[in-house]
Structure formats: C-alpha cells, structure tokens
DOBABA-874175 format. One record per residue (C-alpha): y negated, z negated, x. Coordinates in pm, 1 decimal, m for minus. Example, Ala and Ser with C-alpha at 12.3 -4.5 7.8 and 13.67 -1.06 7.14 Angstrom:
BEGIN
@y:450.0 z:m780.0 x:1230.0;
@y:106.0 z:m714.0 x:1367.0;
This chain:
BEGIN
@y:m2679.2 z:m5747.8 x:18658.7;
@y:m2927.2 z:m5898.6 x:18422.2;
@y:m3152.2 z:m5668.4 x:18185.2;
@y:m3501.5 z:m5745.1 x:18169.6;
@y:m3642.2 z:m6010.3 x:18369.2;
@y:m3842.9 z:m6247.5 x:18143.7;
@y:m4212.6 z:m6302.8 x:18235.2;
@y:m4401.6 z:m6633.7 x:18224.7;
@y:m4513.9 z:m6754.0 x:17859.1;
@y:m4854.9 z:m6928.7 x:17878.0;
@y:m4877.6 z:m7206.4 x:17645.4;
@y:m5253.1 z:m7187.2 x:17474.4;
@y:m5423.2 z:m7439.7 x:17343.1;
@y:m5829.4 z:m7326.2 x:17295.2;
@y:m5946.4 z:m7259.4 x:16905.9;
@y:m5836.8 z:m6867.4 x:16990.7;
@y:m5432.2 z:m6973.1 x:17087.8;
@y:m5309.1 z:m6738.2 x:16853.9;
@y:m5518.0 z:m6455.8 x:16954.4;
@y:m5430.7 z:m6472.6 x:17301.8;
@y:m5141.5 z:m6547.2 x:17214.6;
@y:m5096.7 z:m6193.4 x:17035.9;
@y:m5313.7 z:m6011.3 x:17316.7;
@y:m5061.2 z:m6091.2 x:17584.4;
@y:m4802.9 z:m5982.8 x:17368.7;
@y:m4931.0 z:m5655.4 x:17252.2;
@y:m5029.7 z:m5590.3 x:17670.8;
@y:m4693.2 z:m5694.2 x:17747.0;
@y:m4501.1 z:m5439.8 x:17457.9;
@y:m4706.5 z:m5173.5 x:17574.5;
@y:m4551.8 z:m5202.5 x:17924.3;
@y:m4810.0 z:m5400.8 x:18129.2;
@y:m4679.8 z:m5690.0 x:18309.3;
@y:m4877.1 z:m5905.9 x:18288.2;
@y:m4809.1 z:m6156.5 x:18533.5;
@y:m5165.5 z:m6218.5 x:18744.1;
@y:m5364.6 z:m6148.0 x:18398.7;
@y:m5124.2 z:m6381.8 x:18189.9;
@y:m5247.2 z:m6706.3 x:18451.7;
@y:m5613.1 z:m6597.9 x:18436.7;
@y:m5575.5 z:m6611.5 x:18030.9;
@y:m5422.9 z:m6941.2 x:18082.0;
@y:m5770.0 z:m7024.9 x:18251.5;
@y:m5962.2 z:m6834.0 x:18028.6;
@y:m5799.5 z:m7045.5 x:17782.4;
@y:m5888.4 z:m7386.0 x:17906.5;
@y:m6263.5 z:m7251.8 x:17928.6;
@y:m6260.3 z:m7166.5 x:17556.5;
@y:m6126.8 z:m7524.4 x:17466.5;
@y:m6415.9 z:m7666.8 x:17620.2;
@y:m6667.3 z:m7425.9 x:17543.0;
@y:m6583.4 z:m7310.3 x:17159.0;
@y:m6664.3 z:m7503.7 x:16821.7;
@y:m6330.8 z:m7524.2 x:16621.5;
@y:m6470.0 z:m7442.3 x:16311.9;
@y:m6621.0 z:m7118.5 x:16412.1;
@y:m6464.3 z:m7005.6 x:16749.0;
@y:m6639.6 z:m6696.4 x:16817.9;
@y:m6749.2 z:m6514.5 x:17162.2;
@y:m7100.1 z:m6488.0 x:17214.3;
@y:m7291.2 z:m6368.9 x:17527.7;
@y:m7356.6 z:m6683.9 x:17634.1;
@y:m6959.4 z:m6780.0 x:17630.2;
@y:m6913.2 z:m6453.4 x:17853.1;
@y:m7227.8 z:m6536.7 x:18091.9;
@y:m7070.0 z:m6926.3 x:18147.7;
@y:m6761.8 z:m6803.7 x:18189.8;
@y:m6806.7 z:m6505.5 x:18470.0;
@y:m7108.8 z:m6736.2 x:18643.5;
@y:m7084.3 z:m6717.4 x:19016.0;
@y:m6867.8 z:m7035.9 x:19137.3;
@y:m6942.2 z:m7151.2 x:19473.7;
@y:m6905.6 z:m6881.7 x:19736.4;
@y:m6643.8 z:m6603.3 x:19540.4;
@y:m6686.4 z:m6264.0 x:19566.7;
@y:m6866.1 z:m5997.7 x:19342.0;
@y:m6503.3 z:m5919.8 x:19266.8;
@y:m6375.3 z:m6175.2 x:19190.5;
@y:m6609.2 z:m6205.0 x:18925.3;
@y:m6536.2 z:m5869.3 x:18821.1;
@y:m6191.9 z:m5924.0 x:18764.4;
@y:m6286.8 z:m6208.6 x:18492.6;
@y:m6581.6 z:m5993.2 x:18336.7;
@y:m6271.5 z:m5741.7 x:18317.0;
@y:m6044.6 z:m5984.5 x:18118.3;
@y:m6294.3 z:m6108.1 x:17908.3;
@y:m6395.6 z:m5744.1 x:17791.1;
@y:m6011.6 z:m5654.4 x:17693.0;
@y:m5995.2 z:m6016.6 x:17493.4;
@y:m6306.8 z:m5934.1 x:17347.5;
@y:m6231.5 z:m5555.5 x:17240.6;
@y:m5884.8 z:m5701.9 x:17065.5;
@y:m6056.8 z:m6021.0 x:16899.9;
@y:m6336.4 z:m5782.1 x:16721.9;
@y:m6093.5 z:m5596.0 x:16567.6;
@y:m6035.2 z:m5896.7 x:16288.6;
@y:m6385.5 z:m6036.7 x:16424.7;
@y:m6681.0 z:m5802.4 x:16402.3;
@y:m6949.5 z:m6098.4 x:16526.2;
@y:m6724.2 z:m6085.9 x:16881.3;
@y:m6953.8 z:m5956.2 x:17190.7;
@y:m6811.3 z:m5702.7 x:17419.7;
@y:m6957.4 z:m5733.1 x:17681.2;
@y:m7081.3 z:m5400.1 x:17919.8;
@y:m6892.0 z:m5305.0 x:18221.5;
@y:m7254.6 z:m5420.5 x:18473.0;
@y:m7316.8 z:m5754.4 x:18291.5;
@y:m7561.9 z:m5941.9 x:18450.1;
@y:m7540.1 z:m5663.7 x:18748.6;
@y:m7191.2 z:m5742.4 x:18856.3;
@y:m7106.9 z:m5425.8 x:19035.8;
@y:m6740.1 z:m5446.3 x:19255.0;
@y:m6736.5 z:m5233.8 x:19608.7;
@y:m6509.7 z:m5017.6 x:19643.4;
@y:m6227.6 z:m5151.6 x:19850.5;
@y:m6130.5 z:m5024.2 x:20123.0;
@y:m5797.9 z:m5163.3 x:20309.7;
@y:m5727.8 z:m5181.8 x:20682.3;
@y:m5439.8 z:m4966.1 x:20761.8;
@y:m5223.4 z:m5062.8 x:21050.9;
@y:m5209.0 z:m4815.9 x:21409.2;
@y:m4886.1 z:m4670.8 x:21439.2;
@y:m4891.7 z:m4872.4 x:21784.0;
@y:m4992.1 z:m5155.6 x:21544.9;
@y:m4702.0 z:m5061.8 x:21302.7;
@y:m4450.4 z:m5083.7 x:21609.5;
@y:m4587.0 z:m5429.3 x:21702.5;
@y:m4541.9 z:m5577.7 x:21398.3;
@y:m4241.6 z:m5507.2 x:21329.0;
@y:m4143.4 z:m5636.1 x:21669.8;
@y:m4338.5 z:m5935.0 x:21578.7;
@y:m4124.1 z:m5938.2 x:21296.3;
@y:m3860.7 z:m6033.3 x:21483.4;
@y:m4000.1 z:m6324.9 x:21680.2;
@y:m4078.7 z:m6493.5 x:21333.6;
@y:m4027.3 z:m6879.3 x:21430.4;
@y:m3830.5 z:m7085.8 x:21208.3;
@y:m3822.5 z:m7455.9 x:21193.9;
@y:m3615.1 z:m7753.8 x:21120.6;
@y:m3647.0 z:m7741.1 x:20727.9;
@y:m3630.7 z:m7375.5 x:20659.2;
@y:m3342.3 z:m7272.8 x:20943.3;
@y:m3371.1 z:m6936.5 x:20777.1;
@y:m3744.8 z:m6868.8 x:20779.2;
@y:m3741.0 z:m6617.2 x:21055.7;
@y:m3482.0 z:m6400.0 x:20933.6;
@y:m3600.6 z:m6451.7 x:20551.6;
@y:m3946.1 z:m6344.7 x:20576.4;
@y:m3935.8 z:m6127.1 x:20845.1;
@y:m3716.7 z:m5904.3 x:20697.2;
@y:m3914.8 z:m5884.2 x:20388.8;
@y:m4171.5 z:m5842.9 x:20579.0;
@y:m4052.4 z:m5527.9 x:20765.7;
@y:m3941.3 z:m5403.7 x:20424.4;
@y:m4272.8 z:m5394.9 x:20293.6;
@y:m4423.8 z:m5209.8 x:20588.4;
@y:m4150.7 z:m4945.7 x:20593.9;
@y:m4029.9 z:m4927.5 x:20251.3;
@y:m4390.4 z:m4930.3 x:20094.3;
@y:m4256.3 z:m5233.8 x:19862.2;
@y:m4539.0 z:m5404.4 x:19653.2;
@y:m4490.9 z:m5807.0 x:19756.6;
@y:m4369.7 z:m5964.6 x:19432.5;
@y:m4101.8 z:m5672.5 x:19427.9;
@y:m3962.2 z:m5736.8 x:19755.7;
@y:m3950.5 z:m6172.0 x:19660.9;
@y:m3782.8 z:m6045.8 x:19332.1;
@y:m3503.9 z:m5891.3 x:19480.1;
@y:m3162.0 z:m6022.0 x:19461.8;
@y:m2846.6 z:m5980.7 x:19598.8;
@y:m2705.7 z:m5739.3 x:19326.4;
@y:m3014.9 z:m5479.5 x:19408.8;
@y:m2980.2 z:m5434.2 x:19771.6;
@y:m2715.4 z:m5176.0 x:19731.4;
@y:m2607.8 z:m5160.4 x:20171.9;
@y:m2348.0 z:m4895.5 x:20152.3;
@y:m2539.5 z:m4680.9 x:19960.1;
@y:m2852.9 z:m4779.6 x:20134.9;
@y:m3050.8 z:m4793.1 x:19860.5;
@y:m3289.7 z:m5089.4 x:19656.2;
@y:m3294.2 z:m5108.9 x:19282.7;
@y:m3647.5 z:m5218.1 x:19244.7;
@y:m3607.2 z:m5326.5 x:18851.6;
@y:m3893.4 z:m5378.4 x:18563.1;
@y:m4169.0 z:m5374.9 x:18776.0;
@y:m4525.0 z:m5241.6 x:18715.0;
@y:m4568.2 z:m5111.3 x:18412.2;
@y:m4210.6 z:m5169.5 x:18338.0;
@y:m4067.6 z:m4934.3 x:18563.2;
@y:m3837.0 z:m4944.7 x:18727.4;
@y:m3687.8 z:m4732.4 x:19040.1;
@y:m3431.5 z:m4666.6 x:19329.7;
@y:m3565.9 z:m4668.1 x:19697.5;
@y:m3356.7 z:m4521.3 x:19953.3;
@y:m3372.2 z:m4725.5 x:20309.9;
@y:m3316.8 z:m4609.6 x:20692.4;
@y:m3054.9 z:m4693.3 x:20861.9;
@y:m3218.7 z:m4930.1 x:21093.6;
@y:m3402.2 z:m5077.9 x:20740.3;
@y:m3025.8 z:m5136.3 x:20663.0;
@y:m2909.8 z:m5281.8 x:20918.6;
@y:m3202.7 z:m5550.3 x:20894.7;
@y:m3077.4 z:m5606.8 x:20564.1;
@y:m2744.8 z:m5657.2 x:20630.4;
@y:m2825.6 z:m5920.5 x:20912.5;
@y:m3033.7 z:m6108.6 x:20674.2;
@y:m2734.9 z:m6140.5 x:20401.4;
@y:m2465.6 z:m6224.6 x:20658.7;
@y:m2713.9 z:m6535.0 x:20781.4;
@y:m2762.1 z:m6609.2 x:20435.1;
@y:m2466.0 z:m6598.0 x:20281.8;
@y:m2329.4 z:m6821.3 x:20602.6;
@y:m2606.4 z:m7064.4 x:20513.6;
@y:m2583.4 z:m7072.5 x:20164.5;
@y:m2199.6 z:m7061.5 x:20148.2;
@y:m2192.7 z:m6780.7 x:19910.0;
@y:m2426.9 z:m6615.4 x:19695.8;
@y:m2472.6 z:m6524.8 x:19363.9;
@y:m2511.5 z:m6158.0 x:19258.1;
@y:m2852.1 z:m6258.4 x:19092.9;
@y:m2942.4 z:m6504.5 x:19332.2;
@y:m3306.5 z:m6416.0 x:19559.8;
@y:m3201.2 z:m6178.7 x:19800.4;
@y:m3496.3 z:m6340.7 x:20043.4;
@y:m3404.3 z:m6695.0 x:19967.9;
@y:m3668.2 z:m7006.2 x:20036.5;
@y:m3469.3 z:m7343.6 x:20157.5;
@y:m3414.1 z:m7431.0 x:19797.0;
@y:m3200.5 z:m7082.6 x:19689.7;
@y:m3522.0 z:m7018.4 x:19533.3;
@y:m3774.3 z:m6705.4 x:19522.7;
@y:m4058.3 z:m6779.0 x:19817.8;
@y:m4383.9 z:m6874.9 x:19730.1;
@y:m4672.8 z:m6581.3 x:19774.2;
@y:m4822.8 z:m6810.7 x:19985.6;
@y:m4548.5 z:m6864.9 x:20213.1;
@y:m4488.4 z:m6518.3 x:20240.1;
@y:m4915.2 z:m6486.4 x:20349.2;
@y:m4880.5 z:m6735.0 x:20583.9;
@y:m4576.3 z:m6562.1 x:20765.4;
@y:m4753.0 z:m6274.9 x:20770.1;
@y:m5035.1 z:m6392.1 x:20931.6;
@y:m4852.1 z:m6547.8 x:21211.3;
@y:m4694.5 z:m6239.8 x:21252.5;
@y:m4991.4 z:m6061.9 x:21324.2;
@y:m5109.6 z:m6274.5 x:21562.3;
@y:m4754.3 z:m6250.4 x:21774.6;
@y:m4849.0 z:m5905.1 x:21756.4;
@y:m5191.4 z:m5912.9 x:21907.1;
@y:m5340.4 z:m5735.5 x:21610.8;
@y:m5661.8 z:m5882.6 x:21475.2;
@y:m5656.0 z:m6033.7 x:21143.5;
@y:m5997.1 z:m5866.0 x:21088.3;
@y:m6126.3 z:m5587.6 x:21198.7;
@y:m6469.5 z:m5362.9 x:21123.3;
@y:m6494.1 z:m5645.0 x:20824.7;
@y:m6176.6 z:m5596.1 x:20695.4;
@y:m5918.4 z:m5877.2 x:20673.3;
@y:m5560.0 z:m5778.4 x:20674.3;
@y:m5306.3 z:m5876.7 x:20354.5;
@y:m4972.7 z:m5830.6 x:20326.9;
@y:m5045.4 z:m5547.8 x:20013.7;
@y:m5238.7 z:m5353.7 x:20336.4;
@y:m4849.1 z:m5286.6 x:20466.6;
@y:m4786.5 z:m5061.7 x:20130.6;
@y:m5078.5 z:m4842.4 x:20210.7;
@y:m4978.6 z:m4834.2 x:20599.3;
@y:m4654.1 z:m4717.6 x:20432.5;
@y:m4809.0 z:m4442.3 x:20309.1;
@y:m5034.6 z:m4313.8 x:20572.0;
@y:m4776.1 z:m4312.4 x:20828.0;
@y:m4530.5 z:m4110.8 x:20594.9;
@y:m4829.5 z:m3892.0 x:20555.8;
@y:m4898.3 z:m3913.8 x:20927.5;
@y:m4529.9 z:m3854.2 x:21019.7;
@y:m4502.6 z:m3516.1 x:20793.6;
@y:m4777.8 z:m3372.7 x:20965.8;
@y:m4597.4 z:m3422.1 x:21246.3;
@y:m4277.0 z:m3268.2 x:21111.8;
@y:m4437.1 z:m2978.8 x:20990.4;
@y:m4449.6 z:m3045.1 x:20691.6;
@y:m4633.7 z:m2975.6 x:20390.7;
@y:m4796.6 z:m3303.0 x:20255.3;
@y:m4930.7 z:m3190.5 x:19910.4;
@y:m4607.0 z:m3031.1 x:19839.8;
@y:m4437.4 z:m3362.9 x:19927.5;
@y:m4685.8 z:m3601.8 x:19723.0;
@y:m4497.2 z:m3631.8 x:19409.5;
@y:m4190.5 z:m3741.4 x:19617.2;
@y:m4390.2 z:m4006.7 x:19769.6;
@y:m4526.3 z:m4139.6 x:19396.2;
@y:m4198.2 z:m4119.2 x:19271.7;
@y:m4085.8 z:m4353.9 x:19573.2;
@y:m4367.1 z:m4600.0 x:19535.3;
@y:m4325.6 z:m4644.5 x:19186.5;
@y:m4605.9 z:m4455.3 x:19097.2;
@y:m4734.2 z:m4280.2 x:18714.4;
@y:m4848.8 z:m3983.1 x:18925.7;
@y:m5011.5 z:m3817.6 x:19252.7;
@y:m5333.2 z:m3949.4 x:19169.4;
@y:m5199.3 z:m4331.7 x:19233.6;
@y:m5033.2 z:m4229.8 x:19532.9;
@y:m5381.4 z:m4049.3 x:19708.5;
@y:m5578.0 z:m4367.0 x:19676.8;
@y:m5348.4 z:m4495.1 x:19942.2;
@y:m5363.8 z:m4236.3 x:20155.9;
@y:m5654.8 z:m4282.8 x:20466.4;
@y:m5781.4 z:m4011.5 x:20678.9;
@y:m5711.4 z:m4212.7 x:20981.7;
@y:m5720.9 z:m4157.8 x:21381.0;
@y:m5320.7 z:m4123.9 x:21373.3;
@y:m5358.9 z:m3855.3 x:21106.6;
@y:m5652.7 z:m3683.7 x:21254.8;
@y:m5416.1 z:m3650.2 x:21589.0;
@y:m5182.2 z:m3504.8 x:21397.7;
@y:m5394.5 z:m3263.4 x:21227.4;
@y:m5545.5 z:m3137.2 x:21542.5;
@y:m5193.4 z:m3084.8 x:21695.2;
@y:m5049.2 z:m2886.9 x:21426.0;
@y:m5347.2 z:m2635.7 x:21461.4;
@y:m5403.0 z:m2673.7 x:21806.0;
@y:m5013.9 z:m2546.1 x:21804.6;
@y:m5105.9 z:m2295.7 x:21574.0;
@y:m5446.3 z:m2144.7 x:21675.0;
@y:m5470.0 z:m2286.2 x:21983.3;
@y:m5437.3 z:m1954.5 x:22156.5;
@y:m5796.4 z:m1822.7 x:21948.8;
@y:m6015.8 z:m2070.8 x:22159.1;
@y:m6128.5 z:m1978.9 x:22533.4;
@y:m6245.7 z:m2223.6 x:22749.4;
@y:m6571.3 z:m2064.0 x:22938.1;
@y:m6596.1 z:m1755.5 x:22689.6;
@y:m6962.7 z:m1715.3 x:22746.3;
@y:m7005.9 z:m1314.2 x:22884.8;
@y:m7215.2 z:m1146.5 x:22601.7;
@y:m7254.7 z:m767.1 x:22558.0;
C-alpha cells in the first residue's frame, strides 16, 4: 500500500507566486488538505496577475473588493468562501508585508446563513438505497450501476465524506475483516471504518463485477472505477445521485433545501442517533464513538450533524412513553 497520497501542486504565475506558493505549503505541513482551497488559490492567482503592478504587488482594499464582487447570480456564500481565502493570504503576506490589508470578517456586509442540510426520512433512507440498486447503466460505462451505486449506499450508511469514498482502492476495502481504511484524509487523518454485513456484501458484488470487467485489478487501483480504471469525476458521482433520488420518489428540494450527496453523511448520523434511541441507548455516552468513526477532531464536529428530526422525536417520545407512560391518565379531571 502506498504512504501518503500526493495532493495537486498549483502552478502560480501572479507577481505573489512565491507567496502562495509558500502559503499552500505551510497549510498543507500543518495538516490541512488543501484540495478545494488549493484550486480557488489557483483562481485567486490568475486574478492577481491581472489585477497587481509587478513592481509593487501589494493587496489593497480595492484588490479584495474586485475580487469578492458579486458575479452574476452566486450566493452570499459563495462569496464568503473567497472573502475567507483572501483573509488567510492576506494574514500570511503581512507578515513580510506590513502595507497588506486584512480584510474584516463582514466586508462590504457579506454575512453567510447558517446552513442547514436536508436530512433524509428513514422511509427516505430505505428508498434510496433501493433506488440504489436500480442505478441504470449504459452502453459506455457497463459498470455505472454497480460503480456508483455502491458508493453511493456507502456514503449513506457508512457516513463516508464523497472524495473519501472515490479515493478508495482495492487494497483499503479490507472484506473479510469488514472493515475500510479511509487513509490521509481531512486534516491528514486517517481511520478504520467497520461495515455491516449487508454493506459487505455490496462491496463484494461490486469487486467481483469489476474485477470480471477489468480483468484484474491492481491493489492501488480505484476501488469505484470510472470506464477508464480511473477515479470518477465529482460530477458524475452528483449526477448519479440525483437520478437516484428521483427513482426514489424523494424530492430533490424540499422546504428550500436542495439535496447533495454530502447531505447522506449527516443522514448517517441522525439515523445512528435515531437508531440508539431506539436501542436504548445512551447517545451522549456514545458520541465520541461516532466522531471517532466519522473521522472527526472531537464531539463538537460530530453534533453539528446531528438534527432534531421527526424520526428522532418518535423515538424520544417512545422511550419515555415506555418509561413514564404509566404517570399520565387520560380523563384525570376529579378535583378535591
């Protein structure tokens, strides 16, 4: 098994290369991947090329302004997340450059909503991984079906972020001992996940149809292959996932929410949460486990997935409707 997996190298080009250059690196060293952030500084990047004078490349407020302006019809977000970037390259460029703005955190007003994702039903959660199933294939990916909906299921039941489960290969997906070796993932962790048996068995399907197809496979080759032996595209695995929503007859928006596939890692989590209150069980006891499972630095992470939803609520009132149940009288109404 290879060590650690190597991470895409922007190549920069604006009168700040170096810089950025050294920013990425330092993020990366001090365990940040990286990945999403290291394209956005490749854009970031081309903006300074255009926008900076070579002979004094510095970042002034009106730099930042141009660069987080409102383009076309993007969210208050996504702006956020580039006032965000531009505020770490700033803080590390005034260390050596005093004259660099930092920018506040409300610049020009940009304020980001909390976000709130759409968790699936348990009904919904049974659906969809039926749906999983009926995944459609076609004449130049013979494998589609079985690929992605596999990964798919693993991401709803295994609580697998998305670029995890397309980084897997053959060498982590350990069947007899029924475990995943999720390796150098976010923040450089990295973690075993133990899988049902049914999760298993899914798995195992999936790597006899491969390995059939493929004629072999290579201990680090994808263990969700595209056509080409190759890792699938994030926006192949999006577009599977939306078709398998609508074979399930769930709604790809609902009370203004639109479904992703990272919404099946926090439907991961309520329904463990969900399913130990219906085991009897003692969920802030059992927190830490579930961090440590998700990959997780700690409990806090872990309760920002967790919804207080109708499936919960049932379960809630069941336990102490079990419990206390007896204390409540219908028609108690005689009064001394």
């Amino acid at each position: 098994m290879n060590g650690r997996r190597s991470l895409p190298q922007p190549t920069f080009y604006s009168p700040l290369a170096s810089e950025l250059k050294r920013f990425l690196e330092g993020k990366r060293a001090a365990g940040y991947q990286y990945r999403e952030e290291g394209r956005q500084l490749g854009a970031l990047d081309q903006f300074l090329a255009r926008t900076l004078a070579a002979d004094d490349p510095v970042i002034t407020l009106a730099v930042v302004r141009a660069f987080v302006a409102r383009r076309s019809t993007e969210s208050e977000t996504t702006r956020g997340h580039r006032l965000t970037l531009i505020r770490e390259v700033c803080r590390f460029l005034a260390l050596e450059q005093p004259r660099t703005v930092i920018p506040g955190p409300r610049f020009l007003g940009i304020h980001r909503c909390t976000f709130v994702p759409r968790v699936l039903t348990r009904a919904e959660g049974r659906r969809f991984v039926e749906a999983c199933d009926r995944l459609t294939s076609h004449h130049g990916s013979p494998l589609r079906g079985t690929v992605l909906g596999t990964m798919l299921v693993v991401l709803f039941l295994a609580g697998l972020r998305t670029g995890e489960a397309r980084r897997l290969t053959d060498a982590d997906v350990d069947l007899e001992a029924a475990i995943l070796r999720v390796r150098d993932t976010k923040f450089g962790k990295s973690r075993v996940v133990p899988i049902a048996p049914d999760v298993a068995a899914r798995l195992r399907n999936c790597r006899r149809k491969v390995v059939k197809h493929f004629g072999g496979h290579d201990p680090d080759a994808p263990f969700f292959p595209a056509p080409s032996d190759q890792l699938y595209s994030e926006a192949a695995l999006r577009e599977a996932f939306r078709q398998v929503l609508v074979g399930a007859g769930i709604p790809l928006r609902s009370a203004g929410r639109s479904l992703r596939p990272h919404d099946l890692r926090h439907s991961f989590a309520v329904l463990r949460l969900t399913l130990w209150y219906r085991q009897h069980e003692n969920p802030g006891a059992l927190l830490p486990a579930l961090a440590t499972y998700m990959g997780h630095v700690g409990v806090a992470s872990t309760q920002r997935y967790l919804q207080f939803t109708e499936d919960v609520l049932a379960e809630i009132t069941r336990r102490h409707c079990a419990r206390f149940g007896h204390l409540i009288r219908e028609g108690v109404g005689n009064h001394a």
